[in-house]
PDB file with SEQRES, HELIX, SHEET and CRYST1 records, atoms N, CA, C and O in Angstrom:
SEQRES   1 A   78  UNK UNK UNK UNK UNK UNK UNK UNK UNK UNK UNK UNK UNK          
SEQRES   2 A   78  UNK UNK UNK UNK UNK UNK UNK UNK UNK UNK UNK UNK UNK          
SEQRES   3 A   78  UNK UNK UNK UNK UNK UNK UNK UNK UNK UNK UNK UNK UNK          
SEQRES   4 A   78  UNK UNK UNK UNK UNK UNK UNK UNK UNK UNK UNK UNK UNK          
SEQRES   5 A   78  UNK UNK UNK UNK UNK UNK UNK UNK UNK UNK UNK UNK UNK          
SEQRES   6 A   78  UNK UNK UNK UNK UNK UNK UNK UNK UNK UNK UNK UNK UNK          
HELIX    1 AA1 UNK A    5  UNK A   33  1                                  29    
HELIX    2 AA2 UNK A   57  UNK A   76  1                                  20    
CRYST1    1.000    1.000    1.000  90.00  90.00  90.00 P 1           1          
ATOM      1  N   UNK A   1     -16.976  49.265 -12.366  1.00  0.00           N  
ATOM      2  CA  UNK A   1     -17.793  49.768 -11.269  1.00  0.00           C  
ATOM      3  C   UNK A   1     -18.083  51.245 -11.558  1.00  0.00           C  
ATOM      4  O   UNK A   1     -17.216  52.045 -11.907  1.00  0.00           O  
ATOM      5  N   UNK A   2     -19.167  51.489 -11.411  1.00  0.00           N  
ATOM      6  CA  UNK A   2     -19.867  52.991 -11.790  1.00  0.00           C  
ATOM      7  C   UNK A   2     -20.065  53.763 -10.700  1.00  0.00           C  
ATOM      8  O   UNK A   2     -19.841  54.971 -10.763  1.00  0.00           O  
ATOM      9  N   UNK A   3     -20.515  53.167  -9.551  1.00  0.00           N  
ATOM     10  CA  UNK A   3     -20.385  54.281  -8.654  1.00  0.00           C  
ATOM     11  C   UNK A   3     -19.240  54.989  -7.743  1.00  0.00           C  
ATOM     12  O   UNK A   3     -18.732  54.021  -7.176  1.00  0.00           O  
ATOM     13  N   UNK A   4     -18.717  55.878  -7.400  1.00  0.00           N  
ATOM     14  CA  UNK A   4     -18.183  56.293  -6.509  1.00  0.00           C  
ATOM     15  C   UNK A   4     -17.835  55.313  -5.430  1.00  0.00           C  
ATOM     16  O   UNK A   4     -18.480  54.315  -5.109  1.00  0.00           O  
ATOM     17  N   UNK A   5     -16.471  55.850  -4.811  1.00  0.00           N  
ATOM     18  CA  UNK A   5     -16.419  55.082  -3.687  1.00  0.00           C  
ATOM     19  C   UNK A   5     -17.469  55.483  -2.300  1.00  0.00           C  
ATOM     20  O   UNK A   5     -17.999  54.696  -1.516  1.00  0.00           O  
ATOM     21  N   UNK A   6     -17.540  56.989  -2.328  1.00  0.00           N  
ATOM     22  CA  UNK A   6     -18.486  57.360  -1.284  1.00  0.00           C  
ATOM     23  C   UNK A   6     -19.578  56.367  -1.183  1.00  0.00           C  
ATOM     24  O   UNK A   6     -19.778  55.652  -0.201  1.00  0.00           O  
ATOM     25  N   UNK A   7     -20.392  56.383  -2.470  1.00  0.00           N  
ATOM     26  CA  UNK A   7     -21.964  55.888  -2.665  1.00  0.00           C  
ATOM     27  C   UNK A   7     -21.636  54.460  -2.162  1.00  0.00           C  
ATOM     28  O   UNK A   7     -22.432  53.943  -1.378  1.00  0.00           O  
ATOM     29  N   UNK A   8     -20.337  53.660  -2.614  1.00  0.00           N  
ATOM     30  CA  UNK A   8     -19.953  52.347  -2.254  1.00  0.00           C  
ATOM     31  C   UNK A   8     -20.424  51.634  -0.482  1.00  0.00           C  
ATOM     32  O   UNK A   8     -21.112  50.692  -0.088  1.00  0.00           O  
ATOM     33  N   UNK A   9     -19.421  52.940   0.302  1.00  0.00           N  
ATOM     34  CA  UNK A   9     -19.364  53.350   1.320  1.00  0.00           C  
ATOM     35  C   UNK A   9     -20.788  53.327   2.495  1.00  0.00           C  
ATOM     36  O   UNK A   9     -21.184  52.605   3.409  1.00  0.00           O  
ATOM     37  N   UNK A  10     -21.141  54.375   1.921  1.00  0.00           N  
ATOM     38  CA  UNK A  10     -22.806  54.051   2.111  1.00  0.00           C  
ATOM     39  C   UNK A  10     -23.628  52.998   2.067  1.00  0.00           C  
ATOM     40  O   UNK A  10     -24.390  52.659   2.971  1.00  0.00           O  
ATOM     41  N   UNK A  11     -23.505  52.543   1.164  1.00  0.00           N  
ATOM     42  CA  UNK A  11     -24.251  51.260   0.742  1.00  0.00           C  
ATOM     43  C   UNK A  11     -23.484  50.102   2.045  1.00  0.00           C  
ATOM     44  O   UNK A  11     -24.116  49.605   2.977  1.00  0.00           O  
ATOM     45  N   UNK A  12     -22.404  49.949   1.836  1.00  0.00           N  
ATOM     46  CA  UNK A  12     -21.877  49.365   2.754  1.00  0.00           C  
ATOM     47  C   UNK A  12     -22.651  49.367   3.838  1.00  0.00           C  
ATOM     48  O   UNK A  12     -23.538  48.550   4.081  1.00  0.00           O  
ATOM     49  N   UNK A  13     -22.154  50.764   4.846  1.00  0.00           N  
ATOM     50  CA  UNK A  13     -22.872  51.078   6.063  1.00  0.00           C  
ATOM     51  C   UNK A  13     -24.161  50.549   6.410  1.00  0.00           C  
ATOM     52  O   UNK A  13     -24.333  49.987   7.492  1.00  0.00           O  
ATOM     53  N   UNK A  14     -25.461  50.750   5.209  1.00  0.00           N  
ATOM     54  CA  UNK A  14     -26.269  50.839   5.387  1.00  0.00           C  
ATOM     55  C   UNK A  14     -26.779  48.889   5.612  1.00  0.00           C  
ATOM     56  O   UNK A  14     -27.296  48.395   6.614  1.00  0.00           O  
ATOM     57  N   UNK A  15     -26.427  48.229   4.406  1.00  0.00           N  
ATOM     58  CA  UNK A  15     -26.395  46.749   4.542  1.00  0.00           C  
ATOM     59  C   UNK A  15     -25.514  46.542   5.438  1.00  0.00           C  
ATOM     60  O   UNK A  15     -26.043  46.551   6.549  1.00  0.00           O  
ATOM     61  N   UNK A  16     -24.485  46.371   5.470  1.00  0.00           N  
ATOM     62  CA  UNK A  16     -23.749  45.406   6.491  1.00  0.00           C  
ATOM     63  C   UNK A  16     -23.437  46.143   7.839  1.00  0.00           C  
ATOM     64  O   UNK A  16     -24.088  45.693   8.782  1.00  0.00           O  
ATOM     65  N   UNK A  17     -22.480  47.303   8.179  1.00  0.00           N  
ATOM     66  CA  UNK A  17     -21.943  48.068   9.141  1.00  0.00           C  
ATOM     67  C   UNK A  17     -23.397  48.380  10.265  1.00  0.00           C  
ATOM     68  O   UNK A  17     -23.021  48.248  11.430  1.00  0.00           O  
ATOM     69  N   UNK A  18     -24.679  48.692  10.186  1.00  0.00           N  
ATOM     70  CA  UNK A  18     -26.006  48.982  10.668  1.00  0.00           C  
ATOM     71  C   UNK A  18     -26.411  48.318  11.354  1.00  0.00           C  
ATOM     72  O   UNK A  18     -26.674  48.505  12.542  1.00  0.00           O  
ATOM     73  N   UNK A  19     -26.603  46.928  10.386  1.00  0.00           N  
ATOM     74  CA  UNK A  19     -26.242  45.715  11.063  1.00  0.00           C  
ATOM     75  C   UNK A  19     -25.773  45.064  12.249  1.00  0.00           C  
ATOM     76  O   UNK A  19     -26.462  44.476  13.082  1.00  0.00           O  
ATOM     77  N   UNK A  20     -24.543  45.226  12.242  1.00  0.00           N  
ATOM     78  CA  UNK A  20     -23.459  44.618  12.835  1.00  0.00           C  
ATOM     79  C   UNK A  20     -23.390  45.286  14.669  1.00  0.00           C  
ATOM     80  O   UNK A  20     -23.231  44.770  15.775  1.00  0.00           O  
ATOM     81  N   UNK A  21     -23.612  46.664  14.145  1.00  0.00           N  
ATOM     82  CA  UNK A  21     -23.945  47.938  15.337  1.00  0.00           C  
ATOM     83  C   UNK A  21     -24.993  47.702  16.430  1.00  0.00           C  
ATOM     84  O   UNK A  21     -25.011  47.778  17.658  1.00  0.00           O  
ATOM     85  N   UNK A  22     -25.894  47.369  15.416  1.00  0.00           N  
ATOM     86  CA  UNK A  22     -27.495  47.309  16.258  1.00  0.00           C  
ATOM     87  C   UNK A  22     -27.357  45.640  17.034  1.00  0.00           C  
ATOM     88  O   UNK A  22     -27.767  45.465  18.181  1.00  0.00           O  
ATOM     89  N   UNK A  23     -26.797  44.635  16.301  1.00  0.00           N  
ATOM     90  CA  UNK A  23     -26.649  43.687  16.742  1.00  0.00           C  
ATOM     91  C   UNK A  23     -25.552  43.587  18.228  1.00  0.00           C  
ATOM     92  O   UNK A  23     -25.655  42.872  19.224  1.00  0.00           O  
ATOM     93  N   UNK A  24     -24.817  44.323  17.962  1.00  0.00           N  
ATOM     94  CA  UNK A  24     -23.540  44.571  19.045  1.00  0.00           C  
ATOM     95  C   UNK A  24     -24.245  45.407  20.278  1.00  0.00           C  
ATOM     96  O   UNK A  24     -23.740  45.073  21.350  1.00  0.00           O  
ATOM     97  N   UNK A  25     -25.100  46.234  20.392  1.00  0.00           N  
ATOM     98  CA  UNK A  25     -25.722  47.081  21.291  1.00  0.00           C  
ATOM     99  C   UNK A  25     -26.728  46.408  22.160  1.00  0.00           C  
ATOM    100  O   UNK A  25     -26.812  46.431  23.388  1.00  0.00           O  
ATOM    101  N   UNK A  26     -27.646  45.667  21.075  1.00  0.00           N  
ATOM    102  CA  UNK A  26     -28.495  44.793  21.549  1.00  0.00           C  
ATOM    103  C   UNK A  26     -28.051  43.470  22.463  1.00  0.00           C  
ATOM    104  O   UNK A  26     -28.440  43.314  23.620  1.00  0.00           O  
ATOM    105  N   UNK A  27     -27.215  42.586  21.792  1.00  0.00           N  
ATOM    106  CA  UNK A  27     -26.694  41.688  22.074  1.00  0.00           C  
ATOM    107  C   UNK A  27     -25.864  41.718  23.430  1.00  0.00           C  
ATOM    108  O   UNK A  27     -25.665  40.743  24.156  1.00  0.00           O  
ATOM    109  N   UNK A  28     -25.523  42.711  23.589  1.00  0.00           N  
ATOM    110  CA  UNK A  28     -24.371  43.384  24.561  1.00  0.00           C  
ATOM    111  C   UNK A  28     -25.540  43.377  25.965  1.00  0.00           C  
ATOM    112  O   UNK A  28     -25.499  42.851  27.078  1.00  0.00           O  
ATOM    113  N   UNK A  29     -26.344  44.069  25.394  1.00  0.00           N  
ATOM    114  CA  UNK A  29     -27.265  44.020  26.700  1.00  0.00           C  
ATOM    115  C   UNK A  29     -28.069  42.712  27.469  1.00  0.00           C  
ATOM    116  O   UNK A  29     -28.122  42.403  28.659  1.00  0.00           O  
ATOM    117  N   UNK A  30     -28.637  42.117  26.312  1.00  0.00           N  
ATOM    118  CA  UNK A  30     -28.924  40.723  26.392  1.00  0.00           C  
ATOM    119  C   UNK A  30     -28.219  39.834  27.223  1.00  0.00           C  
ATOM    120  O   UNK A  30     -28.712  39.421  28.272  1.00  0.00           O  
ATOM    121  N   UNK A  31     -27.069  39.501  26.818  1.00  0.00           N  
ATOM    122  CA  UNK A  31     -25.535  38.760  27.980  1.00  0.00           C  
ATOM    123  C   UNK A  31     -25.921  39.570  29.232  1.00  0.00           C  
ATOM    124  O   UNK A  31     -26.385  39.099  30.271  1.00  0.00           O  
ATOM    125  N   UNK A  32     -25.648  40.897  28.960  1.00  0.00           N  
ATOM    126  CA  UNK A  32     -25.394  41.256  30.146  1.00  0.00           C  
ATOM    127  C   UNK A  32     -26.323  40.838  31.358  1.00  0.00           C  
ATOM    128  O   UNK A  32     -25.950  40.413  32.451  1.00  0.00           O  
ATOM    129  N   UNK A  33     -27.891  41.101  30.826  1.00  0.00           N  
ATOM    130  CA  UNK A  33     -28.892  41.171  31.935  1.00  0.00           C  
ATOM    131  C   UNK A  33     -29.234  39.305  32.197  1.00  0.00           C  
ATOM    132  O   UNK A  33     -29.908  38.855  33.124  1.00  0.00           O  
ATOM    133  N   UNK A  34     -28.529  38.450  31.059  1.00  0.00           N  
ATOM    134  CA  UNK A  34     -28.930  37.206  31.155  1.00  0.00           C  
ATOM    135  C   UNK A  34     -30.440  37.177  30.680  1.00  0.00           C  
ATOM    136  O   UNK A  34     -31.347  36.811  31.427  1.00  0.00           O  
ATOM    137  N   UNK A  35     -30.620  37.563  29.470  1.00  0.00           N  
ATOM    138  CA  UNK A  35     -31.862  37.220  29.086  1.00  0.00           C  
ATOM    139  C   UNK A  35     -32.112  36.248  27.225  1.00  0.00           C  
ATOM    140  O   UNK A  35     -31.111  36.296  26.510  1.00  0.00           O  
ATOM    141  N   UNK A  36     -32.790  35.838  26.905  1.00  0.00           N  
ATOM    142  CA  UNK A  36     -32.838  34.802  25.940  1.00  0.00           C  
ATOM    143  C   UNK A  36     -33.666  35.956  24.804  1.00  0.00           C  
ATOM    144  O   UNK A  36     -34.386  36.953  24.868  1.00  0.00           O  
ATOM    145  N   UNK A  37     -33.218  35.339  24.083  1.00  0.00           N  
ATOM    146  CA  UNK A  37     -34.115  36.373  22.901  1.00  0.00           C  
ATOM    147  C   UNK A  37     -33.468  35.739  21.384  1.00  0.00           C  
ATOM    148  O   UNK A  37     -32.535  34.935  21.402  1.00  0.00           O  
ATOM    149  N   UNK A  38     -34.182  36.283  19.920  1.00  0.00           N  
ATOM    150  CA  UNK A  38     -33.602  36.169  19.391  1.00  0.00           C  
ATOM    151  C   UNK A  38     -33.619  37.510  18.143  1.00  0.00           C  
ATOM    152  O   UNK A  38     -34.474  38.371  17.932  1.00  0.00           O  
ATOM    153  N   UNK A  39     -32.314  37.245  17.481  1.00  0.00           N  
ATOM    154  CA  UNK A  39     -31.889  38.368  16.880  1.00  0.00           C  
ATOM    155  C   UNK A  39     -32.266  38.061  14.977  1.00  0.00           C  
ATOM    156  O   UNK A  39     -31.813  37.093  14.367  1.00  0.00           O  
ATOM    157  N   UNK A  40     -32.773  38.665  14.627  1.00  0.00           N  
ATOM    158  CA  UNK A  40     -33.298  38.160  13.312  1.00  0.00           C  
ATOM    159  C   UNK A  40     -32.486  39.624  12.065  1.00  0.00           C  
ATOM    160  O   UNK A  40     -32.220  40.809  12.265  1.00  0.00           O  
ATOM    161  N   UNK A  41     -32.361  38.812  10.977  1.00  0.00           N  
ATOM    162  CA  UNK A  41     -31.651  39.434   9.676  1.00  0.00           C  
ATOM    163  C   UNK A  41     -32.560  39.010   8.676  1.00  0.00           C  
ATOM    164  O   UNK A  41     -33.221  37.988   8.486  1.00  0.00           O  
ATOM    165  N   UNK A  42     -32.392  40.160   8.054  1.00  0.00           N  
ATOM    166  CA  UNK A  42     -33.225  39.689   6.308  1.00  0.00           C  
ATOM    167  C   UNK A  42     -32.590  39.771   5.294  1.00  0.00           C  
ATOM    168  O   UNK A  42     -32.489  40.922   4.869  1.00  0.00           O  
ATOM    169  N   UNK A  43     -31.861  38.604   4.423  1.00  0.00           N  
ATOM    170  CA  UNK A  43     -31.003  38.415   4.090  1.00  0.00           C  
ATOM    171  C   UNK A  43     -31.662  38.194   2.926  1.00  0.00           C  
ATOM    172  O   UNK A  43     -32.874  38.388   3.030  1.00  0.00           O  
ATOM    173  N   UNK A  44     -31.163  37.746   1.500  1.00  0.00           N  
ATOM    174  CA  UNK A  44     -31.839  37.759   0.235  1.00  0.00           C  
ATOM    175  C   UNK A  44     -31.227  36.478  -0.519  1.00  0.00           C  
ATOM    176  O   UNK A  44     -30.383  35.760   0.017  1.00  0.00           O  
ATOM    177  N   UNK A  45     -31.878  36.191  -2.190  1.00  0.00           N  
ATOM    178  CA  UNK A  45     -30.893  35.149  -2.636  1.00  0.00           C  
ATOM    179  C   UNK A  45     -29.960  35.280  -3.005  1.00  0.00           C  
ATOM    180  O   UNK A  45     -29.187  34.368  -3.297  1.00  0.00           O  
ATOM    181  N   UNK A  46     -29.636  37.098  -3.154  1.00  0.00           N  
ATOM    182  CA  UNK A  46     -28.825  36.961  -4.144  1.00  0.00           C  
ATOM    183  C   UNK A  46     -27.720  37.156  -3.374  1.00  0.00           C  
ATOM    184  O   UNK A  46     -26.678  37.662  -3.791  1.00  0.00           O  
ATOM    185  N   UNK A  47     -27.924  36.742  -2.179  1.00  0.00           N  
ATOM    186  CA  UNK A  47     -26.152  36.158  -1.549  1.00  0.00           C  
ATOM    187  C   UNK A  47     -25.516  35.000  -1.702  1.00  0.00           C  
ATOM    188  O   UNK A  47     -24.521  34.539  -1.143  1.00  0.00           O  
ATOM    189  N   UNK A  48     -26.576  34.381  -2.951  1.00  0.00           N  
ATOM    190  CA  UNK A  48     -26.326  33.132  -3.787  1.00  0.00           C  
ATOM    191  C   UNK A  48     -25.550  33.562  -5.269  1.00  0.00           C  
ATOM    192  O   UNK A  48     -24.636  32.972  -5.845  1.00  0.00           O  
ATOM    193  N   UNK A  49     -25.903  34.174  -5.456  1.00  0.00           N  
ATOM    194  CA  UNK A  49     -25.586  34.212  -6.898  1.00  0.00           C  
ATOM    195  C   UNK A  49     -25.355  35.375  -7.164  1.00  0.00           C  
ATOM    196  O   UNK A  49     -26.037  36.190  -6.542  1.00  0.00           O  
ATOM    197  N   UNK A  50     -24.304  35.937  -8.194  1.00  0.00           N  
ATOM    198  CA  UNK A  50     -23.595  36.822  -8.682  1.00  0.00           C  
ATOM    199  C   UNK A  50     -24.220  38.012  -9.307  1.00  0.00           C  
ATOM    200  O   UNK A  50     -25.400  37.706  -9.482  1.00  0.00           O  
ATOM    201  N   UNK A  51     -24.103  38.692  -9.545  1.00  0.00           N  
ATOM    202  CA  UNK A  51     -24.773  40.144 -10.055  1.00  0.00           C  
ATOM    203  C   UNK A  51     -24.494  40.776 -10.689  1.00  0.00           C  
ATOM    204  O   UNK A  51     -23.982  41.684 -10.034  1.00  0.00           O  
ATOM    205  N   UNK A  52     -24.421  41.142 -12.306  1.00  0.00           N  
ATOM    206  CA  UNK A  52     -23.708  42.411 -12.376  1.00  0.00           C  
ATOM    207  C   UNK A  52     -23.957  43.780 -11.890  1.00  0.00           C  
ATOM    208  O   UNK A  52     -25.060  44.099 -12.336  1.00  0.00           O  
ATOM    209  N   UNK A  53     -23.545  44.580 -11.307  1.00  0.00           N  
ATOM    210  CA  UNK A  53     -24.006  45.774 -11.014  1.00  0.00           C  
ATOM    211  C   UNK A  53     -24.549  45.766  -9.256  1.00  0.00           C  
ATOM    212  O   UNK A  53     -25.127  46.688  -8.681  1.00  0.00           O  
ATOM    213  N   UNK A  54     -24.200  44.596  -8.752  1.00  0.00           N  
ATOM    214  CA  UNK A  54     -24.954  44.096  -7.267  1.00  0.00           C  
ATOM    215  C   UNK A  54     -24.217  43.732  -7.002  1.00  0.00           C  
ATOM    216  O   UNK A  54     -24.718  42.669  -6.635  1.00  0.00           O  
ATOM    217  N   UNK A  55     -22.315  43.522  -6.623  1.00  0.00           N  
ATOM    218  CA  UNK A  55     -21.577  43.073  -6.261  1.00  0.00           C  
ATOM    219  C   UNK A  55     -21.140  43.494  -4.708  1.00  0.00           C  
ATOM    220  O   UNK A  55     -20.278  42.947  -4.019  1.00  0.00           O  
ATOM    221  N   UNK A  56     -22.035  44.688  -4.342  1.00  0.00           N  
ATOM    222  CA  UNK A  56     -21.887  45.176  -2.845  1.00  0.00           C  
ATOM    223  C   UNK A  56     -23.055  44.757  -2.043  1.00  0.00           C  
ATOM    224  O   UNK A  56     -23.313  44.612  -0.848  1.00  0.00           O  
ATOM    225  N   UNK A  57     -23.687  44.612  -3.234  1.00  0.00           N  
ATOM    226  CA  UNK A  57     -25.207  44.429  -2.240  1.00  0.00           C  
ATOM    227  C   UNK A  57     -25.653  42.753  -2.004  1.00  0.00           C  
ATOM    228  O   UNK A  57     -26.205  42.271  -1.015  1.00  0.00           O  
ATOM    229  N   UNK A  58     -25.211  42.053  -3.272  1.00  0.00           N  
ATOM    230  CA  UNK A  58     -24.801  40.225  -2.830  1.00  0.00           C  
ATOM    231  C   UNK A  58     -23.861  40.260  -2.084  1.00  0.00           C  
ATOM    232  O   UNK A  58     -24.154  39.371  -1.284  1.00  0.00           O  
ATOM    233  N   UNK A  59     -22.837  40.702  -1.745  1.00  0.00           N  
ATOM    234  CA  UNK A  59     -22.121  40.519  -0.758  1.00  0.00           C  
ATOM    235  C   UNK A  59     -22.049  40.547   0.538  1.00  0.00           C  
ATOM    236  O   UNK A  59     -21.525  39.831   1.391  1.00  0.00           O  
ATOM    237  N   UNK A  60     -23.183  42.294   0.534  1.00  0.00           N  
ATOM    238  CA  UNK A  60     -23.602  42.454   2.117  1.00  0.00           C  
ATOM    239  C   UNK A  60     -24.320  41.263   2.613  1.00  0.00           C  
ATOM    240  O   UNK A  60     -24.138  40.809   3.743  1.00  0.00           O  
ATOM    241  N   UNK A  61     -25.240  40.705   1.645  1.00  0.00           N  
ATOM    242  CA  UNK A  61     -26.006  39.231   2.188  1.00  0.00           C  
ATOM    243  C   UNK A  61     -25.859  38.786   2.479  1.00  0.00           C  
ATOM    244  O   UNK A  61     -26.498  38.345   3.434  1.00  0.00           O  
ATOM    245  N   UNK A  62     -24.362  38.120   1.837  1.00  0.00           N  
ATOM    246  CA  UNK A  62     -23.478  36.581   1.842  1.00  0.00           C  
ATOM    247  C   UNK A  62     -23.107  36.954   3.215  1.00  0.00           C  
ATOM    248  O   UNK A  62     -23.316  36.133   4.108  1.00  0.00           O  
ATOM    249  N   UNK A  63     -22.278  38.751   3.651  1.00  0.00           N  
ATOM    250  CA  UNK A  63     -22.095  38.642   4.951  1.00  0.00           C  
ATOM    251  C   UNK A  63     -23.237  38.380   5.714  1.00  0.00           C  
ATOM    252  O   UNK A  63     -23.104  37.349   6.374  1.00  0.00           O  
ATOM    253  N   UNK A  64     -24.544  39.065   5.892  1.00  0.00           N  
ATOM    254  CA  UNK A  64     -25.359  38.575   6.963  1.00  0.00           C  
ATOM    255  C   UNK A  64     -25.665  37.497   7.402  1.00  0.00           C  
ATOM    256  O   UNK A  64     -25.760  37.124   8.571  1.00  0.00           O  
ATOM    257  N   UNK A  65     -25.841  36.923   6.385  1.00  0.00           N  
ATOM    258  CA  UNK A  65     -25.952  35.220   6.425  1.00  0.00           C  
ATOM    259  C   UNK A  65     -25.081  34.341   7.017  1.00  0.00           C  
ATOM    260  O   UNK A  65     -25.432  33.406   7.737  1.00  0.00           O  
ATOM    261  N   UNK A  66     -23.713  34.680   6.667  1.00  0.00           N  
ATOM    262  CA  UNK A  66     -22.695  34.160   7.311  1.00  0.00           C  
ATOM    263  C   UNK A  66     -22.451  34.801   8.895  1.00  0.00           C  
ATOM    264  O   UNK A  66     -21.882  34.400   9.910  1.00  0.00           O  
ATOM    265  N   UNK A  67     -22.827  35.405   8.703  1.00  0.00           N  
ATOM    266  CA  UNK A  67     -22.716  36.591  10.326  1.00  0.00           C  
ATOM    267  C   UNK A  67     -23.611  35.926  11.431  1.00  0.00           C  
ATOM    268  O   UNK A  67     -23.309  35.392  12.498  1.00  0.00           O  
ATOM    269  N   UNK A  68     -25.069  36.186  10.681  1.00  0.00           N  
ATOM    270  CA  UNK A  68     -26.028  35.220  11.593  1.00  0.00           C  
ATOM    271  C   UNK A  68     -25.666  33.800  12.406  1.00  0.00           C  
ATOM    272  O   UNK A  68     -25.711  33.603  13.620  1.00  0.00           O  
ATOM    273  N   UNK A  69     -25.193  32.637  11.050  1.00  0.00           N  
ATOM    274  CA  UNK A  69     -24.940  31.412  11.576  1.00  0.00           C  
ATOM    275  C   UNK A  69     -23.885  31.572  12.597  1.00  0.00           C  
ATOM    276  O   UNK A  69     -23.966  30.727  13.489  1.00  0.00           O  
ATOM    277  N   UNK A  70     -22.785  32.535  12.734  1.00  0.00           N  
ATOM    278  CA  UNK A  70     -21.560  32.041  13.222  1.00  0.00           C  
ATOM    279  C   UNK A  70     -22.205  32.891  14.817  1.00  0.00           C  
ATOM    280  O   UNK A  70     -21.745  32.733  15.948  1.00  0.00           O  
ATOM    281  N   UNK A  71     -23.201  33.647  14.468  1.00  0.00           N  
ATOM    282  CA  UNK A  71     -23.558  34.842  15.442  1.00  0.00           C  
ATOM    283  C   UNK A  71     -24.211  33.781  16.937  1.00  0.00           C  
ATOM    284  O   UNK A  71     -24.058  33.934  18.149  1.00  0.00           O  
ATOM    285  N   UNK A  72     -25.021  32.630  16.059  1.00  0.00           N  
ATOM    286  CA  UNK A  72     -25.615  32.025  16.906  1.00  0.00           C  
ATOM    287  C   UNK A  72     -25.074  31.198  17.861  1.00  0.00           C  
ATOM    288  O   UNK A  72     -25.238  31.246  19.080  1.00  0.00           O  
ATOM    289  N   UNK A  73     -24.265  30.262  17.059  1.00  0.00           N  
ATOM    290  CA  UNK A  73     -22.988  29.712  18.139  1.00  0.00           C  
ATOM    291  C   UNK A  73     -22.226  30.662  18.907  1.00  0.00           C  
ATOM    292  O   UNK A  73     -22.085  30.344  20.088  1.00  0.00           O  
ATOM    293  N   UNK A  74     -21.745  31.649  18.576  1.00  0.00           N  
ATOM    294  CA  UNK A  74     -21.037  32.080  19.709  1.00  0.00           C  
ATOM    295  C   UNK A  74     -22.062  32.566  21.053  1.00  0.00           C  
ATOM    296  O   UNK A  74     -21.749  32.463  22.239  1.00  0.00           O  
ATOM    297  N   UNK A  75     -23.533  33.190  20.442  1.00  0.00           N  
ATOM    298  CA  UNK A  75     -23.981  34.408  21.453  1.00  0.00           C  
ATOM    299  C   UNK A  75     -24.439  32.531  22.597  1.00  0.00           C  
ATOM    300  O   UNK A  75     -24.741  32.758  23.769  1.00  0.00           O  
ATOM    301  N   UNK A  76     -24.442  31.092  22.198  1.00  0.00           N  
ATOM    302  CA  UNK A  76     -25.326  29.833  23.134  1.00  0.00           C  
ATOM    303  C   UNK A  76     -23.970  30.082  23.874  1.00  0.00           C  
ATOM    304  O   UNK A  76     -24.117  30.146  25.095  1.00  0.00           O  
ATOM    305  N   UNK A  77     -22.444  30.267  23.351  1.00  0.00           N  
ATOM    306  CA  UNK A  77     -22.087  30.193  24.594  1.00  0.00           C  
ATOM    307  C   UNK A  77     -21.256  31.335  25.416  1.00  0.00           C  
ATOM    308  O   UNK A  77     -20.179  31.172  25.988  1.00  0.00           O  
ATOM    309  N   UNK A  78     -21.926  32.374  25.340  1.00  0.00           N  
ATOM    310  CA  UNK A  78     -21.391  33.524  26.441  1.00  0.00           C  
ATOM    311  C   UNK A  78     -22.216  33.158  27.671  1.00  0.00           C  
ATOM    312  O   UNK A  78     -22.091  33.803  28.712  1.00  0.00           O  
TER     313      UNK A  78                                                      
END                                                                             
């Protein structure tokens, strides 16, 4: 691995942690007021397949992707 942990860090934040935030703020309000909506991610292939040099950034995918599906079942039953 070549970059820094900082730059790691970042990258992180920016794919997955951003994410997760905006979804939690939004979502939060949504329940609250009882309103229907939906929450959309743009996720890529290469949360399929391996990378050299892309091992943070296929991963952030694999999380969104996985985040989304599990996101949807829970938010049908609050």
């Amino acid at each position: 691995m070549r970059a820094d942990i900082n730059s790691q860090l970042t990258n992180l934040e920016c794919n997955v942690v951003s994410h997760l935030r905006v979804t939690h703020h939004f979502l939060s309000r949504m329940v609250e007021k009882k309103l229907r909506g939906c929450i959309t991610f743009t996720s890529s292939q290469a949360s399929f397949f391996p990378a050299p040099s892309s091992a943070l950034y296929g991963s952030g995918k694999a999380f969104l992707s996985a985040f989304a599906s599990s996101l949807a079942i829970e938010a049908e039953r609050m």
